[in-house]
N, CA, C and O of each residue as an XYZ file, in Angstrom:
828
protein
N     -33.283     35.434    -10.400
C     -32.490     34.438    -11.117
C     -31.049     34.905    -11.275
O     -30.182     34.032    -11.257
N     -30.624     36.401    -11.453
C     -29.836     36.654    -11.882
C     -28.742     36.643    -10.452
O     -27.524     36.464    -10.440
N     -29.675     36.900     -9.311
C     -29.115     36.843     -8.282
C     -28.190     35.494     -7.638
O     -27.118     35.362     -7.047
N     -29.227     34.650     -8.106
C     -28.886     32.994     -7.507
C     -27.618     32.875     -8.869
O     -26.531     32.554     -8.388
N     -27.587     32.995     -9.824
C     -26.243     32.930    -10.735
C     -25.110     33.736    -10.274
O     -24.085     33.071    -10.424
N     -24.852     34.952     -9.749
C     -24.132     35.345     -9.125
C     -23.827     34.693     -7.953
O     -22.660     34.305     -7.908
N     -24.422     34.479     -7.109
C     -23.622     33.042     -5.769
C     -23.796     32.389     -6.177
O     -23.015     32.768     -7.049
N     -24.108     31.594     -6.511
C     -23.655     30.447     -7.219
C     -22.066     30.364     -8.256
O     -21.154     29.563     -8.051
N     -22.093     31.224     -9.152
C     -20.713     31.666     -9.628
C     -19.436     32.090     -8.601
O     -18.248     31.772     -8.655
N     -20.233     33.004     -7.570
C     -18.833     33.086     -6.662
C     -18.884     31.912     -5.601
O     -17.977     31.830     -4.772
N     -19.779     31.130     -5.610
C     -19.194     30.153     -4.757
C     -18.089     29.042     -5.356
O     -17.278     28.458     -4.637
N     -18.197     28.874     -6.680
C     -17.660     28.100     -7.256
C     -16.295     28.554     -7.650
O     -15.261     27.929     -7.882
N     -16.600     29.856     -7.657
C     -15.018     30.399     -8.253
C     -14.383     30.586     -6.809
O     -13.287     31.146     -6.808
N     -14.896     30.209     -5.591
C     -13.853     30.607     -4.166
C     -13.425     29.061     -4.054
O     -12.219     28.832     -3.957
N     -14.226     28.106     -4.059
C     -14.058     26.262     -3.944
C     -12.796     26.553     -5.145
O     -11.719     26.014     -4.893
N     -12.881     27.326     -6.352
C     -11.276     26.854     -7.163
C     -10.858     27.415     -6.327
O     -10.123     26.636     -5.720
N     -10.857     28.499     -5.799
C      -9.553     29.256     -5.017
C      -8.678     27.891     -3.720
O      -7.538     27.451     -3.574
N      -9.844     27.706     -3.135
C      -9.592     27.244     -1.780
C      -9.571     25.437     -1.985
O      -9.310     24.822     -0.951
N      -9.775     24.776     -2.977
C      -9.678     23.885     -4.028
C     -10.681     22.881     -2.386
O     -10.230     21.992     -1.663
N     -11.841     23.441     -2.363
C     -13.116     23.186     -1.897
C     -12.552     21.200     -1.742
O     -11.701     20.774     -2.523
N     -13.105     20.384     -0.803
C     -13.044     19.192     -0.774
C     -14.829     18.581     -2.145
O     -15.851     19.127     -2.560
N     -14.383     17.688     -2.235
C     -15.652     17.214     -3.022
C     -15.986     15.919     -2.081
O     -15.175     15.295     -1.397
N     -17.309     15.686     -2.213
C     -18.143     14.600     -1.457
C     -17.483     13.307     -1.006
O     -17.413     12.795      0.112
N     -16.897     12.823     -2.504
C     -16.169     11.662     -2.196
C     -14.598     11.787     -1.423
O     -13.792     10.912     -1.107
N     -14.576     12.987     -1.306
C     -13.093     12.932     -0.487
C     -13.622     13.156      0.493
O     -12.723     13.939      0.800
N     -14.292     13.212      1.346
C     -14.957     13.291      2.348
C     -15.481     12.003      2.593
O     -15.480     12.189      3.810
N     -15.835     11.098      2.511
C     -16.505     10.124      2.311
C     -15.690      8.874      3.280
O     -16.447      7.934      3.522
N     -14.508      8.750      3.768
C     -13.941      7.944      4.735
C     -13.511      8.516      5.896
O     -12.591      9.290      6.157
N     -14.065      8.167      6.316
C     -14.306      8.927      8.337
C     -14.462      7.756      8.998
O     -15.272      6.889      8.671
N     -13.642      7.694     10.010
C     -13.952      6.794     10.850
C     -15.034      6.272     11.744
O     -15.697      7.004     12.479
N     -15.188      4.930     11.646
C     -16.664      4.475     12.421
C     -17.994      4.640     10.920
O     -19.196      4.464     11.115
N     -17.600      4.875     10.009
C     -18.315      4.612      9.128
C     -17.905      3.881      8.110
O     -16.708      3.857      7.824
N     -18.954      3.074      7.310
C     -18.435      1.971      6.134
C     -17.230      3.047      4.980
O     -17.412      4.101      4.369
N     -16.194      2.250      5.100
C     -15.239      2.195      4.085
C     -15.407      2.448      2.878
O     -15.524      1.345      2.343
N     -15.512      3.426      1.927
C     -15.446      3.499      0.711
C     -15.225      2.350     -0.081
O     -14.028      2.231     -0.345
N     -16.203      1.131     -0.736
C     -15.562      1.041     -1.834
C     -14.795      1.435     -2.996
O     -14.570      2.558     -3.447
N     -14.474      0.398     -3.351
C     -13.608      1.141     -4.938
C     -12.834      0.001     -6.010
O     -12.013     -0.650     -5.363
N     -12.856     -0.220     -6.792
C     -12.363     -0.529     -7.539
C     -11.085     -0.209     -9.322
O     -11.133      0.356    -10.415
N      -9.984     -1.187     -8.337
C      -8.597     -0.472     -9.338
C      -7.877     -2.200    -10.289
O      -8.326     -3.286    -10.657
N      -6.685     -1.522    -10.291
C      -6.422     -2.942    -10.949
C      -4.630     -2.932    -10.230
O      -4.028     -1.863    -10.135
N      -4.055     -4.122     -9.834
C      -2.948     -4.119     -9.785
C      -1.417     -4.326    -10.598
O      -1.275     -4.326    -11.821
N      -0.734     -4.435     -9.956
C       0.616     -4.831    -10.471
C       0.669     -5.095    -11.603
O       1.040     -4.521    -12.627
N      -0.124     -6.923    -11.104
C      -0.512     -7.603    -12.758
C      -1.448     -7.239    -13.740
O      -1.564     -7.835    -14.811
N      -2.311     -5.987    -13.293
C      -3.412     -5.766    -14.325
C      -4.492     -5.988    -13.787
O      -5.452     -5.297    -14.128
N      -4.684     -7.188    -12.623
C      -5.327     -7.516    -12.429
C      -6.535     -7.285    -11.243
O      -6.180     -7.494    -10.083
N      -8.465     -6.709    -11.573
C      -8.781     -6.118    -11.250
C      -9.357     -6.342     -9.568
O      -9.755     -7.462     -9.248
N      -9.364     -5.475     -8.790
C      -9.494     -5.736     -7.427
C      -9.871     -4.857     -6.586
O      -9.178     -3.896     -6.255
N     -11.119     -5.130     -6.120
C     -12.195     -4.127     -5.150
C     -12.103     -4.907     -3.709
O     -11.733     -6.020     -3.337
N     -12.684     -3.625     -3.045
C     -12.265     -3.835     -1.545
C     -13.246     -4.600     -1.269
O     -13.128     -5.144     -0.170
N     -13.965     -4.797     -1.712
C     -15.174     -6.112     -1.317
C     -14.842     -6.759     -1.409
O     -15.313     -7.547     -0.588
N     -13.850     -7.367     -2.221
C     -13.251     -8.696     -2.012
C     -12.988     -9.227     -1.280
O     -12.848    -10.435     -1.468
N     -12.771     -8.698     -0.060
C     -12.014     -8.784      1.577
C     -12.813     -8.549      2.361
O     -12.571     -8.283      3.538
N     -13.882     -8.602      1.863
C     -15.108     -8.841      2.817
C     -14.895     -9.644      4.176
O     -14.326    -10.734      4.222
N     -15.457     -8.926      5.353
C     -14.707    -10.231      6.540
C     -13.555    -10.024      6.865
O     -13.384    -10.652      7.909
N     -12.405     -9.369      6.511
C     -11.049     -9.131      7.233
C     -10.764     -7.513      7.674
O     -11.299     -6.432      7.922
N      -9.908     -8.001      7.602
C      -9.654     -6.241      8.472
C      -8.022     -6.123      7.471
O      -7.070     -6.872      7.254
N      -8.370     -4.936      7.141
C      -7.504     -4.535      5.914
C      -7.058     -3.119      6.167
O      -7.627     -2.105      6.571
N      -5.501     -3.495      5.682
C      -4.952     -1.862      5.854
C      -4.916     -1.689      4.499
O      -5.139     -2.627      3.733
N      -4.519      0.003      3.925
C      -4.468      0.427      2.972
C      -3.480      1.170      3.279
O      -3.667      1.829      4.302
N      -1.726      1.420      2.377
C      -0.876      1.730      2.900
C      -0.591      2.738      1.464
O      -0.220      2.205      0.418
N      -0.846      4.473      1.579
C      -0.557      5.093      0.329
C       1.210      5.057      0.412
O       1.773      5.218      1.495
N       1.780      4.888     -0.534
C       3.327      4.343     -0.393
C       3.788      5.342     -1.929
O       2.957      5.630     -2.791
N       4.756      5.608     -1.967
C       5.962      6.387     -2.987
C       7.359      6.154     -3.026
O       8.173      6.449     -2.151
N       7.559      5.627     -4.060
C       9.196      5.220     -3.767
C      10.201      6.128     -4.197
O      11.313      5.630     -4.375
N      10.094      7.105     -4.365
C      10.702      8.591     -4.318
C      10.013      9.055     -2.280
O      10.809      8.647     -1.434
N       9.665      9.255     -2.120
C       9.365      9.763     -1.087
C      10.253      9.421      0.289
O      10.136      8.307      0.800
N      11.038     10.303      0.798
C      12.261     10.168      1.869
C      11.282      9.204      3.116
O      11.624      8.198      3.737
N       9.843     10.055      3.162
C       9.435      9.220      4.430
C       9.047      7.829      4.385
O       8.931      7.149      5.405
N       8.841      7.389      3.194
C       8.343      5.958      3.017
C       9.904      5.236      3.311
O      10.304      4.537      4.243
N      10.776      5.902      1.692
C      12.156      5.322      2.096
C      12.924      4.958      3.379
O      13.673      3.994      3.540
N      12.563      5.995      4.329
C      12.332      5.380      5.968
C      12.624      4.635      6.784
O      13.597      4.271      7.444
N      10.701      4.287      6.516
C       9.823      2.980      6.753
C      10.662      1.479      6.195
O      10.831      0.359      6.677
N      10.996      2.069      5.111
C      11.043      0.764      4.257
C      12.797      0.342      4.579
O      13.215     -0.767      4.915
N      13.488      1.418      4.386
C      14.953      1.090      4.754
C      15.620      0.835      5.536
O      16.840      0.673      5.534
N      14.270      0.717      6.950
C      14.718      0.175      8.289
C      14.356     -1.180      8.474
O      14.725     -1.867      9.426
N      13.437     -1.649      7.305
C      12.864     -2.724      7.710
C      11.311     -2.435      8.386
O      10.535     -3.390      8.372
N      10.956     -1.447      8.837
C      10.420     -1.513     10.022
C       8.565     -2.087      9.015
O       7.779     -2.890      9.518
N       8.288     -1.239      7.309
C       6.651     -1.397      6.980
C       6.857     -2.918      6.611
O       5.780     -3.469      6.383
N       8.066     -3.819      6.480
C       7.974     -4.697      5.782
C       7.797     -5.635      7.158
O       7.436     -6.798      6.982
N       8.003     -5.233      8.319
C       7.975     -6.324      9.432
C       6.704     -6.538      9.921
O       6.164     -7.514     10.442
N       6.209     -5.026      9.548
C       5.029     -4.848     10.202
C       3.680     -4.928      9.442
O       2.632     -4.565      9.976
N       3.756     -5.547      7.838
C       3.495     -6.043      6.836
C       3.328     -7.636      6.649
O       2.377     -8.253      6.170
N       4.508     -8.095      7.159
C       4.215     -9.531      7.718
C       3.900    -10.044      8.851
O       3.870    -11.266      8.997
N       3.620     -9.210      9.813
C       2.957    -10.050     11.229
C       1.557     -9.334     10.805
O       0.888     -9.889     11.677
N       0.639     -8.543     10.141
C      -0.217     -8.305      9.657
C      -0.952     -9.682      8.886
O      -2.076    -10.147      9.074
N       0.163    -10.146      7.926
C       0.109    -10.935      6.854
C      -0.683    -12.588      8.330
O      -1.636    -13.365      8.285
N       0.535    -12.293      9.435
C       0.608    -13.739      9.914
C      -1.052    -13.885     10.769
O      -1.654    -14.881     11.170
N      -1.341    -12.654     10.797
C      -2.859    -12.515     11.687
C      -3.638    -12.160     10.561
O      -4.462    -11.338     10.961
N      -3.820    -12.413      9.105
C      -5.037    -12.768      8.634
C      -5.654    -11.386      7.969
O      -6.796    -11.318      7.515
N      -4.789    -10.392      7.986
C      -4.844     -9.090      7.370
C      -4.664     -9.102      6.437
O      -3.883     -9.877      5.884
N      -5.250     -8.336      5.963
C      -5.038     -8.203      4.432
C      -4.246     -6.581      4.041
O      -4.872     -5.540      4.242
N      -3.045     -6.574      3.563
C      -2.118     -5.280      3.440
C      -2.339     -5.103      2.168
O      -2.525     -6.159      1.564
N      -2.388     -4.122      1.519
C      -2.750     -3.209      0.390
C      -1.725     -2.205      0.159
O      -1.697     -1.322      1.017
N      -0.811     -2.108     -0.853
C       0.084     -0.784     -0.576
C      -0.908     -0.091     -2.274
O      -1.520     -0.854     -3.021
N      -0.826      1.114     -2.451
C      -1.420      1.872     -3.050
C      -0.801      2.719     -3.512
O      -0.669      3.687     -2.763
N      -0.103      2.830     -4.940
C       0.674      4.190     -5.464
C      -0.561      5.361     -6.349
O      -1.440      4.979     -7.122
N      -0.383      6.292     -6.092
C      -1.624      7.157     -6.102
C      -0.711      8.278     -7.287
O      -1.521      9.086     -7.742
N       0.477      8.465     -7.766
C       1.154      9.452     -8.114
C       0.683      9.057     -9.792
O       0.563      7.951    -10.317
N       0.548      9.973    -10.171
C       0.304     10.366    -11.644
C       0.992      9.869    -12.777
O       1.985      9.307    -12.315
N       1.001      9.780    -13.921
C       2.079      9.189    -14.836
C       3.079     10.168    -15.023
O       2.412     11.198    -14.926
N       4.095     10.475    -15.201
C       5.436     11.484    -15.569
C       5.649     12.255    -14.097
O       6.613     12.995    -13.904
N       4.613     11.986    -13.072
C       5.027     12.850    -11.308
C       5.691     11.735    -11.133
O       5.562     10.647    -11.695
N       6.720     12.235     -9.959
C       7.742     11.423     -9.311
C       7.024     10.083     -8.148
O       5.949     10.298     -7.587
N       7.659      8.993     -7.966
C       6.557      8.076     -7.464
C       6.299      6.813     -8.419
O       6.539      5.620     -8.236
N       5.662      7.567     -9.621
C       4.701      6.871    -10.277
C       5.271      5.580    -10.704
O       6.356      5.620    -11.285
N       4.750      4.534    -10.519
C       5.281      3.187    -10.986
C       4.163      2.251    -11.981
O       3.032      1.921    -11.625
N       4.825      1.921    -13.345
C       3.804      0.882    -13.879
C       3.762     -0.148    -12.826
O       4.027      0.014    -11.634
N       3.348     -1.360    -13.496
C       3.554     -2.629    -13.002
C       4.609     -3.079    -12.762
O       4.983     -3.192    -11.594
N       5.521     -3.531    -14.014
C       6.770     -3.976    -13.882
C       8.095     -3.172    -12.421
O       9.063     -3.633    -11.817
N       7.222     -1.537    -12.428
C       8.525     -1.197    -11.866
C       7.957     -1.334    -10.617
O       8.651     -0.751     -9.784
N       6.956     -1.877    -10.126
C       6.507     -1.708     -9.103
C       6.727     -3.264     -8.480
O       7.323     -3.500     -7.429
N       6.208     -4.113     -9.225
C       6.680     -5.346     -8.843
C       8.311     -5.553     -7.954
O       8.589     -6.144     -6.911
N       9.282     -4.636     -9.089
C      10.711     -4.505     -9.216
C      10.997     -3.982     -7.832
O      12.009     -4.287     -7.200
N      10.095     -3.216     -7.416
C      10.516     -2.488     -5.943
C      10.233     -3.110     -4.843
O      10.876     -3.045     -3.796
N       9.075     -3.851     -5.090
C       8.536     -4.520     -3.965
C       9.658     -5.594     -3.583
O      10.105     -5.755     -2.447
N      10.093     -6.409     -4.907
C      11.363     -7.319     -4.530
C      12.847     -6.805     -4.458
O      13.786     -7.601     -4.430
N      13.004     -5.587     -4.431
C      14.205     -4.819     -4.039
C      14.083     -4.570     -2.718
O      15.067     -4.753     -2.001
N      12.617     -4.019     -2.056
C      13.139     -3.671     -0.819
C      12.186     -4.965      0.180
O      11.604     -4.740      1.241
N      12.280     -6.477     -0.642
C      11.335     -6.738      0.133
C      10.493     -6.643      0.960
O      10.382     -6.915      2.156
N       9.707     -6.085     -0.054
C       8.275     -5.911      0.984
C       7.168     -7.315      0.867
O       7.261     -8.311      0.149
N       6.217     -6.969      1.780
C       5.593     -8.169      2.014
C       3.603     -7.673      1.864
O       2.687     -8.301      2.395
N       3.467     -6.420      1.001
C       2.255     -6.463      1.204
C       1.497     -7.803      0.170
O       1.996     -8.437     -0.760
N       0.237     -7.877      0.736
C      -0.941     -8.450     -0.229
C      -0.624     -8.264     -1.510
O      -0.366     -9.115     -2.362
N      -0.666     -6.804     -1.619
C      -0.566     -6.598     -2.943
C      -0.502     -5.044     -3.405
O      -0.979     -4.276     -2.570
N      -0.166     -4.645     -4.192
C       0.203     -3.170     -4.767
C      -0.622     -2.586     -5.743
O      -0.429     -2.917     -6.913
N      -1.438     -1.840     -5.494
C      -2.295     -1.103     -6.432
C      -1.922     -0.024     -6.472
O      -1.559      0.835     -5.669
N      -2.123     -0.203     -8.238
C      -1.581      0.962     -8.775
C      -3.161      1.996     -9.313
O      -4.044      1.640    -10.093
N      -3.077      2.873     -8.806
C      -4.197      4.197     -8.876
C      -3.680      5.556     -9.470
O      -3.924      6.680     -9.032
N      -2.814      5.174    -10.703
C      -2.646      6.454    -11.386
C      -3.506      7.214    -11.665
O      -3.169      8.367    -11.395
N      -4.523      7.131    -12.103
C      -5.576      8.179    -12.424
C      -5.825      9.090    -10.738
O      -6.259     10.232    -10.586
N      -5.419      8.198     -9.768
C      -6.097      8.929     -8.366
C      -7.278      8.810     -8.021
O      -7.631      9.193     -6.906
N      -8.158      8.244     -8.915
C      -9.573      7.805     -8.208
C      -9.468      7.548     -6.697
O     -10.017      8.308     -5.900
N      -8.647      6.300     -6.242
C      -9.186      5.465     -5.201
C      -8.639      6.853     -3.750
O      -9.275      7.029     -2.711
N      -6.736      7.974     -4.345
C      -6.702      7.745     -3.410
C      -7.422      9.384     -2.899
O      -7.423      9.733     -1.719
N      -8.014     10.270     -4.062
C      -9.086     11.043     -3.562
C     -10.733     10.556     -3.077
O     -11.646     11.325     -2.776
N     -10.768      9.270     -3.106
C     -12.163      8.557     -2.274
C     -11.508      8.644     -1.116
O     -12.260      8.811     -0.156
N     -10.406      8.591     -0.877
C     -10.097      8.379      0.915
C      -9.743      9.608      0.851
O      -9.444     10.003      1.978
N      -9.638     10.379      0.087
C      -8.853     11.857      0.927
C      -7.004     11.302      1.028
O      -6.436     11.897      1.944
N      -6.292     10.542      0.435
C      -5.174     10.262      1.175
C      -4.112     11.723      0.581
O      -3.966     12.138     -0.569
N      -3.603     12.145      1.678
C      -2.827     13.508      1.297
C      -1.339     13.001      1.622
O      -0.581     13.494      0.786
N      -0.867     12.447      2.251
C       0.774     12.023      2.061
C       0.996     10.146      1.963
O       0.229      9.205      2.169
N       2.285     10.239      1.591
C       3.109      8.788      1.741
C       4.044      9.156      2.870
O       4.826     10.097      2.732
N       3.982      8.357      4.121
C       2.536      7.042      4.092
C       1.129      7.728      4.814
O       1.145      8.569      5.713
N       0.327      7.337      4.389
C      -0.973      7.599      4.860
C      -1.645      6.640      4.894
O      -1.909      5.891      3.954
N      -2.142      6.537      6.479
C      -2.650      4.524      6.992
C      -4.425      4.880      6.842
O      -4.966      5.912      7.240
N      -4.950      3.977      6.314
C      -6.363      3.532      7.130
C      -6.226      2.179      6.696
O      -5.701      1.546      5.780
N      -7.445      1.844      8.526
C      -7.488      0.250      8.473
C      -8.952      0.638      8.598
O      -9.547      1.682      8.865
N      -9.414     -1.012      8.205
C     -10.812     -0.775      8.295
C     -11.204     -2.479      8.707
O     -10.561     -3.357      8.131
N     -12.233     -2.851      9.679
C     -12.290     -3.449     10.211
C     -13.225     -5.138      9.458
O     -13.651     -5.489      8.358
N     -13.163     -5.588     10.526
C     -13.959     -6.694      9.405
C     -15.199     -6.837      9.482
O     -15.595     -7.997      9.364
N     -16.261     -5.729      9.707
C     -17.247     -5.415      9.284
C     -17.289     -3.761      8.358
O     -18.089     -2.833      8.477
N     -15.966     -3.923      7.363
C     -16.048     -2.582      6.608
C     -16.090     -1.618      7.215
O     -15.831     -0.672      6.471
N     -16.331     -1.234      8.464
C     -15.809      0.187      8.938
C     -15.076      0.693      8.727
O     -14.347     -0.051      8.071
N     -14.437      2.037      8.865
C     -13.294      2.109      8.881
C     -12.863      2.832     10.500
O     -13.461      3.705     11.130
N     -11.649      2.111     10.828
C     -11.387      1.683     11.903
C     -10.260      3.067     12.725
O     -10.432      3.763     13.726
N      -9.335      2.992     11.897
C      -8.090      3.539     11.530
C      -8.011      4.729     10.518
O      -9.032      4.727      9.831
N      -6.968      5.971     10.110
C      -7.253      7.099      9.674
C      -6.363      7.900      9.758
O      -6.573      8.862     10.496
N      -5.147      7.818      9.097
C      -3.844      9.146     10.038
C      -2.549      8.457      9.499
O      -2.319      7.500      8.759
N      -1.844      9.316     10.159
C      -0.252      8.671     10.632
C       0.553      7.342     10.678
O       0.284      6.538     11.570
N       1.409      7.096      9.879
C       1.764      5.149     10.395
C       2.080      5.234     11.792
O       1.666      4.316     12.500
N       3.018      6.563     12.552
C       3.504      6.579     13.984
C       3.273      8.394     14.093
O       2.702      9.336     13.543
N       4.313      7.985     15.398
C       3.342      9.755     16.493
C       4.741     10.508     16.427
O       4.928     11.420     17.231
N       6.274      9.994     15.012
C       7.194     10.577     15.292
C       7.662     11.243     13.544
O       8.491     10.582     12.920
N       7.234     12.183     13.062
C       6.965     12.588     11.716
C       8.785     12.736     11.540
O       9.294     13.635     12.209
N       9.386     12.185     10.979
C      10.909     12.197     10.479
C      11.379     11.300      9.282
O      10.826     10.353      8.724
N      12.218     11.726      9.139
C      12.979     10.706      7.663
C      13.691      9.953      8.240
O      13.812      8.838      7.733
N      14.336     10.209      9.337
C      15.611      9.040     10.361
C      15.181      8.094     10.664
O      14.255      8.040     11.473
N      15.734      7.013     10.092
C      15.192      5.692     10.388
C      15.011      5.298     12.085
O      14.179      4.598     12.661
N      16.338      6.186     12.649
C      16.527      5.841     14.036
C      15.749      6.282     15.207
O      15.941      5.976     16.384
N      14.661      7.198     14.607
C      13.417      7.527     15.374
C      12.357      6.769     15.461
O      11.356      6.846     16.173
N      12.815      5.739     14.347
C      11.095      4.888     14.431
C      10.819      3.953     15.939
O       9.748      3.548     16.390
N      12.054      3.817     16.428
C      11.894      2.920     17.370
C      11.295      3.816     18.398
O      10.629      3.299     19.295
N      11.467      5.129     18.357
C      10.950      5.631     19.257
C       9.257      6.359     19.615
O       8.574      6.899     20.485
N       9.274      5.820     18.048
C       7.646      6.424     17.762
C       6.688      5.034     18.539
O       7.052      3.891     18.815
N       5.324      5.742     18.726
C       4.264      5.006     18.988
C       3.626      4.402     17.759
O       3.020      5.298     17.170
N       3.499      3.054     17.032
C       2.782      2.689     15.757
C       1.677      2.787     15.885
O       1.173      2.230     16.860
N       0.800      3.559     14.926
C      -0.590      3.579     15.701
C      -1.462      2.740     14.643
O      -2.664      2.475     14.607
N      -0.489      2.455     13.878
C      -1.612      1.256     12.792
C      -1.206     -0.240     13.430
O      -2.072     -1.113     13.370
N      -0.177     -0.496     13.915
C       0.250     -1.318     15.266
C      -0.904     -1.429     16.503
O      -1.296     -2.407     17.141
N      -1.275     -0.002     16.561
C      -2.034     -0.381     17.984
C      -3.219     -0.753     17.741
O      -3.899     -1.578     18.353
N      -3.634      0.252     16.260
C      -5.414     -0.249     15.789
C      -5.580     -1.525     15.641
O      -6.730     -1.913     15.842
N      -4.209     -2.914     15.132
C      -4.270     -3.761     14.704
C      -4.530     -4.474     16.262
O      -5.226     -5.462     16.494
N      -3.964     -3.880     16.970
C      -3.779     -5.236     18.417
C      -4.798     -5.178     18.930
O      -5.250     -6.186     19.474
N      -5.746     -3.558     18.927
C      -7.169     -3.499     19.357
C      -8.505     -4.164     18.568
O      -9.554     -4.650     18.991
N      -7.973     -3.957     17.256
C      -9.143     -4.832     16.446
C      -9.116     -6.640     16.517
O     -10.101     -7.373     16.425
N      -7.826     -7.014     16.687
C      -7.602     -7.862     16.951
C      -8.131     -8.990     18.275
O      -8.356    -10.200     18.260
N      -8.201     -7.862     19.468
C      -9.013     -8.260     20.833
C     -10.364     -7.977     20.410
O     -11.110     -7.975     21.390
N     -10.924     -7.754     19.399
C     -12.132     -7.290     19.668
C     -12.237     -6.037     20.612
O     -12.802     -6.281     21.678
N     -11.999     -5.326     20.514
C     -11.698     -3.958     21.070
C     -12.248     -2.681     19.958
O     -11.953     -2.830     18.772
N     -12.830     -1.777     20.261
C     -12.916     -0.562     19.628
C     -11.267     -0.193     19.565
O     -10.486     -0.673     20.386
N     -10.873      0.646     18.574
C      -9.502      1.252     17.916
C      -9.913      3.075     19.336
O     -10.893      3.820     19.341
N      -9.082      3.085     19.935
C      -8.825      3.804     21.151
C      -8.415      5.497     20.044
O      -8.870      6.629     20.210
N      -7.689      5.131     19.272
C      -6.917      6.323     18.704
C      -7.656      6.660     17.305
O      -6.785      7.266     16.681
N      -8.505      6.604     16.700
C      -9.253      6.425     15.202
C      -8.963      7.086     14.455
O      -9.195      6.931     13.256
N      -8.158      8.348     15.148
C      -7.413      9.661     14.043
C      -6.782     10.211     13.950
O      -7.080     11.108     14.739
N      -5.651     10.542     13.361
C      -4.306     11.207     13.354
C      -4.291     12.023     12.456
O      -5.117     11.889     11.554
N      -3.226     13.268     12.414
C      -3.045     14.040     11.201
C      -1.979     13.548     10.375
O      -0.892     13.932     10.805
N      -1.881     12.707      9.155
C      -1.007     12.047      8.504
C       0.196     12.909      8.158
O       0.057     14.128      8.049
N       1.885     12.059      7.906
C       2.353     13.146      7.700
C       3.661     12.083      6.884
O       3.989     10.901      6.979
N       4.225     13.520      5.912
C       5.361     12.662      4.725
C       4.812     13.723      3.570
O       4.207     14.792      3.485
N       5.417     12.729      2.757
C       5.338     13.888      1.054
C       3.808     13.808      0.813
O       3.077     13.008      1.396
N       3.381     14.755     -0.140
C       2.402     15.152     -0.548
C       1.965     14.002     -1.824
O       2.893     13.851     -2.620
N       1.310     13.570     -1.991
C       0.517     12.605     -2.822
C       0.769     12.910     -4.101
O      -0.400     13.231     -4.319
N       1.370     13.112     -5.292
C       1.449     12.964     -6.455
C       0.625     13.075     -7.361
O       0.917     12.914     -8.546
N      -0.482     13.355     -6.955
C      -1.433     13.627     -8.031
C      -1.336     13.864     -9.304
O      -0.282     14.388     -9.665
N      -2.834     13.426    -10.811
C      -2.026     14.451    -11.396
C      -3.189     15.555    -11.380
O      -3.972     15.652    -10.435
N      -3.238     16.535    -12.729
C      -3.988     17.503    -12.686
C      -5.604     17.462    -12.540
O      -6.247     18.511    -12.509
């Protein structure tokens, strides 16, 4: 007994060291059903991914402190690519995941406030201060894409593009790969690319 308490104790005290993944962050992998979850938005108002049952839905982790989102967003390029999403029947999700008093973090009001500053065009903006939803996906930077298909798979998993920079003037040169998952799910096509290593600021968590 005394033995199994000793590993057991040092396994647990190396998972703090190495801050071990837990089940549910593990839990969205591609080609398998999508994590539910349930948060509340902008308005308060509460909203699970079942709701969207039947579509094919991105989930876009976003920070408005964050140079790489600022980007995305200051070229125009998540808000264009937000509304031809919108015009094919997608459902866009942006997701602030940053903590209350970490940089990022937006109530409602200020989040609303941003969305119509830098016109954006998602569905809608969930706010996940506590971080529940965005340690169910594992999401580790802004932006960090998954799409998931319209039988709840998840489809998509990585990178918005294949060109990791803050210069707006590189985006044209990047490959979109939540662009390409969309044109493949779209044909009825398997998603060719399903995984990327995401990349931008670090997620905001709090403790």
């Amino acid at each position: 007994m005394q033995k199994s308490f000793t590993v057991l104790s040092a396994a647990l005290l190396f998972c703090s060291w190495a801050l071990c993944a837990s089940p549910a962050a593990a839990s969205a992998v591609p080609g398998k059903p999508a994590p539910d979850f349930t948060t509340t938005d902008i308005n308060g108002k509460t909203v699970k991914l079942s709701d969207y049952k039947g579509k094919i839905v991105v989930l876009e982790w976003t920070s408005s402190e964050c140079p790489f989102v600022k980007s995305h967003y200051d070229s125009g390029d998540m808000q264009k690519l937000q509304k031809l999403a919108a015009a094919q029947g997608v459902v866009w999700l942006s997701v602030d995941s940053s903590a209350p008093k970490n940089p990022g973090y937006m109530d409602g009001p200020a989040a609303a406030a941003w969305i119509k500053t830098h016109n954006a065009a998602p569905a809608d903006l969930l706010i996940d201060s506590s971080g529940a939803v965005g340690h169910l996906y594992d999401a580790k930077t802004t932006p960090h894409m998954f799409v998931i298909d319209k039988n709840g798979n998840l489809a998509y998993a990585g990178a918005i593009d294949s060109v990791p920079s803050t210069d707006p003037k590189d985006i044209a040169k990047a490959t979109n790969y939540v662009q390409a998952a969309l044109n493949e799910l779209q044909a009825g096509k398997p998603v060719t690319l399903a995984q990327t290593k995401s990349y931008g600021c670090g997620v905001k968590y709090g403790e």
